[in-house]
N, C-alpha and C positions, 0 to 999 in steps of 0.2 A: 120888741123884747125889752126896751126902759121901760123900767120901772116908773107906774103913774105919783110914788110916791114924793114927795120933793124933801128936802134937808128940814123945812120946818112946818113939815106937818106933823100933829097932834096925836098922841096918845091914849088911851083913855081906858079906867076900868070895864073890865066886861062882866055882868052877872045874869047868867040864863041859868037859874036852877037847876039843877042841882051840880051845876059848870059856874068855874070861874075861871078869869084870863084876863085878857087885853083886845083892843081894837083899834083901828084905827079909825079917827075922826069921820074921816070921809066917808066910812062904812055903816058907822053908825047908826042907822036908819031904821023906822021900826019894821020896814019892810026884809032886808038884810039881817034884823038882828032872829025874826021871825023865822027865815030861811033856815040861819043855824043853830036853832034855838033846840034839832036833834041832829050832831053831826054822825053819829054813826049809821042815821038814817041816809045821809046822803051819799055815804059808798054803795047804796045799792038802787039808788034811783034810778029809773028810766035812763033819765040823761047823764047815766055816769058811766065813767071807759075804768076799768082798773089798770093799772100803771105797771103795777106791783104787789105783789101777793107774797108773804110769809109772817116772819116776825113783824115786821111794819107795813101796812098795805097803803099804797098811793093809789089815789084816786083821780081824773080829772070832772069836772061837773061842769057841760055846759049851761044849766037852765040858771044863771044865778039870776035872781031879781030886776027886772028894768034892765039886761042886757049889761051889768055892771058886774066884772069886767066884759069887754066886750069878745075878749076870747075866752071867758070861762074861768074858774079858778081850779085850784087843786088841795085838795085835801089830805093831809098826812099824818093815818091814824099810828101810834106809837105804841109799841106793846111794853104792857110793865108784868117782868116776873122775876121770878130767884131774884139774883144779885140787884138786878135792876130796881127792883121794888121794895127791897131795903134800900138804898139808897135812896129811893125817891122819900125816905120820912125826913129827910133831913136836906135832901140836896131840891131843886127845883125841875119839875119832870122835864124829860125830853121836849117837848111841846115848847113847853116855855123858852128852853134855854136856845130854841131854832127860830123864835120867835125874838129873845133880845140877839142873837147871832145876825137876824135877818135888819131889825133895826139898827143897829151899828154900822152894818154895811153901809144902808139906804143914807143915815145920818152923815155917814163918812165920803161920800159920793162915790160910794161902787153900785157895781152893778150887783143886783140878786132879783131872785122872782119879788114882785112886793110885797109884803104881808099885810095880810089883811086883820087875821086873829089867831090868838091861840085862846082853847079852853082843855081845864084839866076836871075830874074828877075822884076829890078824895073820899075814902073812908080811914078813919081811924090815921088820919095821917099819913097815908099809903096812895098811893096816883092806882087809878081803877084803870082809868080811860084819859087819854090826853090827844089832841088832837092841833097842830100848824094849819091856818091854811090862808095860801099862798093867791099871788094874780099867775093865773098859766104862762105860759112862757111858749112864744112860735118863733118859728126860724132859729137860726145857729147850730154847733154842731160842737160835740162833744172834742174838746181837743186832743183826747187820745188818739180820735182819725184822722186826724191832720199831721202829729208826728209822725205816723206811718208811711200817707200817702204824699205827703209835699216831696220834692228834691229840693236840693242843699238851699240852691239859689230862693226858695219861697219858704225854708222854716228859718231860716236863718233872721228873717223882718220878724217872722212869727216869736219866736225866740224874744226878739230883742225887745218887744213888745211887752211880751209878758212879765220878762227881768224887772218893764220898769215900773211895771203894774204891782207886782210884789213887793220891789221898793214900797211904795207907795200905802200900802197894806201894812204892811209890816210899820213904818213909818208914825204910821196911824194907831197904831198900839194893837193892829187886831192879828189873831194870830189862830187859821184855818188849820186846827189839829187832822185832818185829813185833807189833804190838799193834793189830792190824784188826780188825774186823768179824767175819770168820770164825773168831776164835783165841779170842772172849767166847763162853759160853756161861748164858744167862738162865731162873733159874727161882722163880717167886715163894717168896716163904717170911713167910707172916702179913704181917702189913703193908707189909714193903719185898721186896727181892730180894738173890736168891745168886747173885754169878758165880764161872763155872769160867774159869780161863783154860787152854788148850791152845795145840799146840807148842811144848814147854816147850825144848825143843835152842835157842834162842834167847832165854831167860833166862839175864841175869846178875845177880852178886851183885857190888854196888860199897860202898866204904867213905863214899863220900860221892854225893851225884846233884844236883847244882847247880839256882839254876831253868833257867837253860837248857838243861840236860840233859832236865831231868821238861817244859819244854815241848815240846823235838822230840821226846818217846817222844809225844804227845797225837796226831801228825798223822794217821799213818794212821788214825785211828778215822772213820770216814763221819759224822760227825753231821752232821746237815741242818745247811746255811749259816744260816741265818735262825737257830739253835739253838745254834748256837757263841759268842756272847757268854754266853750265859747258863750254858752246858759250864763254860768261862774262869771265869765270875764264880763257880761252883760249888766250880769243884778249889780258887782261892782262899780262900773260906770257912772251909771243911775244912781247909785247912793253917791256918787260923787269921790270914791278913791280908788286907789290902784287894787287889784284882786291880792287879797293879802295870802301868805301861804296858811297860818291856822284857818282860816276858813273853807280854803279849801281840801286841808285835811281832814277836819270837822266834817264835811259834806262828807267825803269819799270813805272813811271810817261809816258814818250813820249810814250812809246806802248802804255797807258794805251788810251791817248791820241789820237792816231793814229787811233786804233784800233776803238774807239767811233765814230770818222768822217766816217770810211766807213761803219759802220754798218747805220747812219744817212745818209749816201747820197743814201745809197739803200734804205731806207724807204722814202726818198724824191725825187726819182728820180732825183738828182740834175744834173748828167751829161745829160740825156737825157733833159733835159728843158734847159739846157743851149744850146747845139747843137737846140732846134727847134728855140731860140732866135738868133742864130747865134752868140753867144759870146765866141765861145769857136774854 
């Protein structure tokens, strides 16, 4: 699951007609570049698993070139419509921004899948088609089923773990606007653990991240109720002071917060009326 990417590998323009993007050095190759030279042709290859099917579709693709990477990559095609595709004449597509999300990470020595490329395709200034794509990622396990299934004695290291992992994130100037459950990915490594973080299109890089900033990134995380003072007293530590009380009213405010918006959009169906509007 690390990443083959290292802190000071290279960058580099990508141009495959009528796509442009990024790449990474190492990929560069006329052989590789040829592979994705139609990425919407590879969601439906022989050797492709679908992941995910709707507004976004993930794909995984064994057959990539010369066995590079050696478990496959994945592709993440981005859908641009309504709101989204005004935005994109002026903002940088999905694609892209999962694409500097994922290299930030990698720069910053966290874990993410590694990237390989992103390509976009504009007309009239508008994203058509944009596409991430990533090194697959095996083993680990989504940390939402770990806060479930651990008892006290084994989430409590897991816990303490992550607090200072976030520290460290947060530190770093980078700040994972969806930072749930499904976006960690957990796998031991000798005595502690290794998280990946994924959907990187929602990582940003800030010059500063205040504590109330690093407490509302805390809320979407699921940690059992009963386990959140001790979450709090954790990230504290790890930043190096005592858990101050604004921050912990700040958290417990934003959950509260949070928490009320999705219980309301599932009584209003809001995502689904938005998707039949096309605005989403």
């Amino acid at each position: 699951m690390i990443p083959s990417l290292a802190r000071n590998d290279a960058w580099r323009p990508l141009f495959l007609p009528p796509y442009k993007g990024e790449i990474a050095e190492n990929y560069a190759t006329p052989e590789f570049l040829a592979f994705l030279a139609d990425p919407n042709a590879l969601l439906s290859g022989p050797g492709t698993e679908i992941l995910l099917a709707g507004r976004n579709t993930v794909a995984a693709v064994k057959d990539a070139p010369a066995g590079r990477p050696a478990e496959g990559i994945v592709v993440k095609s981005f859908g641009a419509r309504g709101i989204s595709r005004l935005k994109s004449l002026v903002q940088p597509s999905k694609a892209a921004k999962a694409w500097r999300g994922a290299v930030a990470l990698v720069e910053s020595g966290f874990g993410t899948a590694g990237p390989i490329a992103y390509l976009e395709r504009r007309r009239g200034g508008f994203v058509r088609e944009s596409y991430f794509v990533a090194e697959r990622l095996t083993g680990g396990r989504e940390i939402r089923f770990l806060f479930r299934e651990l008892p006290a004695a084994k989430l409590e290291p897991l816990l303490a773990a992550l607090a200072g992992e976030l520290v460290r994130v947060h530190a770093a100037g980078l700040l994972h606007r969806d930072l749930s459950d499904g976006n960690i990915l957990v796998e031991s490594a000798g005595d502690g653990f290794r998280f990946v973080f994924l959907d990187t299109n929602r990582v940003r890089s800030r010059a500063r991240l205040g504590s109330m900033a690093r407490a509302r990134n805390l809320v979407r995380l699921g940690v059992p109720a009963a386990h959140r003072p001790y979450f709090l007293e954790c990230y504290a530590a790890a930043a190096g002071h005592p858990l101050r009380p604004g921050f912990t009213l700040c958290y417990r405010a934003a959950k509260a917060a949070f928490s009320g918006w999705i219980v309301l959009k599932k009584k209003l169906k809001l995502k689904k009326l938005a998707r039949k509007l096309k605005i989403q």
